[in-house]
Legacy VTK file of the C-alpha trace (Angstrom):
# vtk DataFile Version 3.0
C-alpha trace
ASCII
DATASET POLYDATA
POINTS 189 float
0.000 0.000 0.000
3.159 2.269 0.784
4.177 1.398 -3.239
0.957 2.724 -4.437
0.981 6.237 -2.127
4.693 6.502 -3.025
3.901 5.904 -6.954
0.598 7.945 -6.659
2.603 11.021 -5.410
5.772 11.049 -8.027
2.820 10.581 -10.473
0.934 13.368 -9.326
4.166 15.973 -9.275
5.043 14.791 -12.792
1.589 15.920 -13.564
1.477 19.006 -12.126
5.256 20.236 -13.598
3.885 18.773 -17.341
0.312 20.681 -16.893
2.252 23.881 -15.729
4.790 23.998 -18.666
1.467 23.094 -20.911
3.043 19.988 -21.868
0.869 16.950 -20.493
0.016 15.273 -24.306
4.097 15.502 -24.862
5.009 14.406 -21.325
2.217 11.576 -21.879
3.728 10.250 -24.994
7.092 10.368 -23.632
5.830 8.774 -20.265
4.054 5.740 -22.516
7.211 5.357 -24.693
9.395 4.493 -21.182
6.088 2.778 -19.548
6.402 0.683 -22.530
10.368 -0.523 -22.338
10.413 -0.793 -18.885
7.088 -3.672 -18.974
8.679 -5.023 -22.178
9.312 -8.873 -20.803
12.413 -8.826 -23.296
13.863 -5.756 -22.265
16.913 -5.682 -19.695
16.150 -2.354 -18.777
14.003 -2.517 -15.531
16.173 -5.305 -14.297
19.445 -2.983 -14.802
17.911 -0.140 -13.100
16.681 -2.050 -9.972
19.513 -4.361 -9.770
21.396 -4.105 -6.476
24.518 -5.729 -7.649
24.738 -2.001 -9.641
26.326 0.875 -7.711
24.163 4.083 -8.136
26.946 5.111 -11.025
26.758 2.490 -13.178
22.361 2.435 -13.266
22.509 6.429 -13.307
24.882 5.320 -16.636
22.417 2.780 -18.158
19.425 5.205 -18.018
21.661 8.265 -19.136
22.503 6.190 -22.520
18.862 4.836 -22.498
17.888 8.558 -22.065
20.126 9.642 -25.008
18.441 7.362 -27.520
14.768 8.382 -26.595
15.295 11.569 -27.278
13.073 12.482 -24.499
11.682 16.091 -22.957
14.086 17.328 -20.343
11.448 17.269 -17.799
11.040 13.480 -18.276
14.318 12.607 -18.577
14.834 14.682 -15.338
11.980 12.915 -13.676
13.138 9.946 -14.318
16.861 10.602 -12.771
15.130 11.770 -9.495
13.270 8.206 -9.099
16.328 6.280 -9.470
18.453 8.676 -7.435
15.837 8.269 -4.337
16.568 4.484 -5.104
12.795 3.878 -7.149
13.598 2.918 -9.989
12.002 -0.922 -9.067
8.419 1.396 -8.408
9.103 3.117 -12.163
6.271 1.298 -13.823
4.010 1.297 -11.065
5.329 5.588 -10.941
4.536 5.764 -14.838
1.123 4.077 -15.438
-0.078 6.226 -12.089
1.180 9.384 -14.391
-0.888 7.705 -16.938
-4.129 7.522 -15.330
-4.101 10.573 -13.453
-3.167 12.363 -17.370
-5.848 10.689 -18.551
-8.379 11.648 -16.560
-6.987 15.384 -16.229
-7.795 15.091 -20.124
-10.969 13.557 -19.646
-10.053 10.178 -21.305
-9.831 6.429 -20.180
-7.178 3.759 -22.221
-8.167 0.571 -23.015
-7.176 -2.655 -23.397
-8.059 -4.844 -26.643
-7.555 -8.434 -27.188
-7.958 -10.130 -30.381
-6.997 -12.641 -32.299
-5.312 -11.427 -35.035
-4.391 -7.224 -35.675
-6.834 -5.013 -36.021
-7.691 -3.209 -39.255
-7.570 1.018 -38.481
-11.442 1.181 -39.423
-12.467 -2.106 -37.264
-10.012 -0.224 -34.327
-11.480 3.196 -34.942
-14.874 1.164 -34.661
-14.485 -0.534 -31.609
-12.502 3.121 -29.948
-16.227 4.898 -31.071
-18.317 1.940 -29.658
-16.133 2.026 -26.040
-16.346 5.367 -25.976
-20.127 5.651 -26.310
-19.823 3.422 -23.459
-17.947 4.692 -20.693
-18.636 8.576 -21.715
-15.220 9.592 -22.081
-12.165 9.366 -25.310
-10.646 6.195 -24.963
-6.763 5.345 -26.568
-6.658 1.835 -26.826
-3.793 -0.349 -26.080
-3.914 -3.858 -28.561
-2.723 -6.993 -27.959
-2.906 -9.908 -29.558
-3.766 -13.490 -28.347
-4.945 -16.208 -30.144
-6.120 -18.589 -27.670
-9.472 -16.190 -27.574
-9.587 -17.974 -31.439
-11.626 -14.130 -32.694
-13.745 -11.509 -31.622
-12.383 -8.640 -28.982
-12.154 -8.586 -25.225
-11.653 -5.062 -24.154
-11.210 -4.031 -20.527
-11.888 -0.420 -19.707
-12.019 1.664 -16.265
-12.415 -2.104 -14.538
-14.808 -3.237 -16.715
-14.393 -6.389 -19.089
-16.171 -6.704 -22.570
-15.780 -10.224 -23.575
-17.041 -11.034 -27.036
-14.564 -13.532 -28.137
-15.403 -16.815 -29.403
-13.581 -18.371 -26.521
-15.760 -17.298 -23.986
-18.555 -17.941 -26.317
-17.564 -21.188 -26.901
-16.829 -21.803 -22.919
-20.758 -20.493 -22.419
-22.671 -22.610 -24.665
-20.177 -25.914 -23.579
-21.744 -24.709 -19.929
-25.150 -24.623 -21.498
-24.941 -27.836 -22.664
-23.114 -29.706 -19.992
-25.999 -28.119 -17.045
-28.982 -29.126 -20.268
-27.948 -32.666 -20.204
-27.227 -32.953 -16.449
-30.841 -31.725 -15.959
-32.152 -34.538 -18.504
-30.260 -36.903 -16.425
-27.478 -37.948 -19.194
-23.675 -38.142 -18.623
-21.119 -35.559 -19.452
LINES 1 190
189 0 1 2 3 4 5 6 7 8 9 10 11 12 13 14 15 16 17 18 19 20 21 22 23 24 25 26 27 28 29 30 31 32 33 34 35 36 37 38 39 40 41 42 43 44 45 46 47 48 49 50 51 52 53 54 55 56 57 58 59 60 61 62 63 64 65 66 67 68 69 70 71 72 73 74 75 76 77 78 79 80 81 82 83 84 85 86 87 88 89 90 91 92 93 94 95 96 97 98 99 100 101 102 103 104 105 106 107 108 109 110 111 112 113 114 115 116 117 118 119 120 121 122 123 124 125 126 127 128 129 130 131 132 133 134 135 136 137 138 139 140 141 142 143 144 145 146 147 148 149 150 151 152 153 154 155 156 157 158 159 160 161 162 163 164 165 166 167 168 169 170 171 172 173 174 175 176 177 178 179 180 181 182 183 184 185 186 187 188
């Protein structure tokens, strides 16, 4: 619960600096491009920051190149030396998607998470953005990702609430249906 306070108020200065230099869409798309490296399973870069076998130097050094090919605002960059100087850097992702949230709904927006089976086209994404937006009253961004065990269809999962229409789940129903249909005619599943 500490974690969460501690993340809620780095998030919450980060948003108050960007919305005071006007800069809360850039700061946002910076903040989503690091959110997104450090939660990368492949990347090495959470693990080098957080590492304790690392003297303060040497992680300062890995985020300082990492900072150089991002190209990011000063402000983030900055931000982002501060954590791992007050030794944070293992709270960074919990630190960005706070930032995240709290943008979001300074903007008046929600992001969502899509699952599908395959890619979505930009009209069938634009679609289902429209239909989730109608939905929950606010702009949504979605967030895709792919997983084929659903087999089609689109589980989203906005503001705590799931939309499942895959064909898993579908599929998982109706084999329910049928299995509690023939136990009440007295057959065998």
């Amino acid at each position: 619960m500490a974690d969460i306070t501690t993340a809620e108020r780095y998030a919450r200065a980060l948003v108050e600096l960007a919305a005071e230099e006007g800069a809360l869409e850039a700061t946002s798309s910076d903040v989503l491009r690091v959110y997104s490296l450090l939660t990368d399973r492949e990347s090495p870069l959470l693990p080098a920051l957080a590492h304790p076998g690392f003297s303060p130097e040497e992680r300062m050094a890995v985020l300082n190149e990492v900072l150089k090919l991002l190209n990011l605002r000063i402000t983030v960059a900055n931000f982002l030396r501060v954590v791992l100087e007050k030794g944070r850097a293992g709270m960074l992702p919990m630190v960005l998607d706070a930032y995240l949230r709290l943008a979001d709904a300074q903007a008046g927006r929600v992001r969502a998470k899509v699952t599908t089976a395959m890619p979505l086209s930009a009209a069938l994404k634009e679609s289902v953005r429209q239909a989730l937006s109608a939905s929950v009253g606010k702009d949504v961004i979605i967030t895709e990702r792919i997983d084929a065990s659903i087999l089609g269809g689109v589980i989203a999962e906005v503001e705590g609430r799931v939309f499942d229409g895959s064909v898993r789940s579908r599929l998982d129903a109706l084999r329910q249906e049928l299995l509690s249909a023939n136990l009440s005619l007295g057959g065998e599943a």
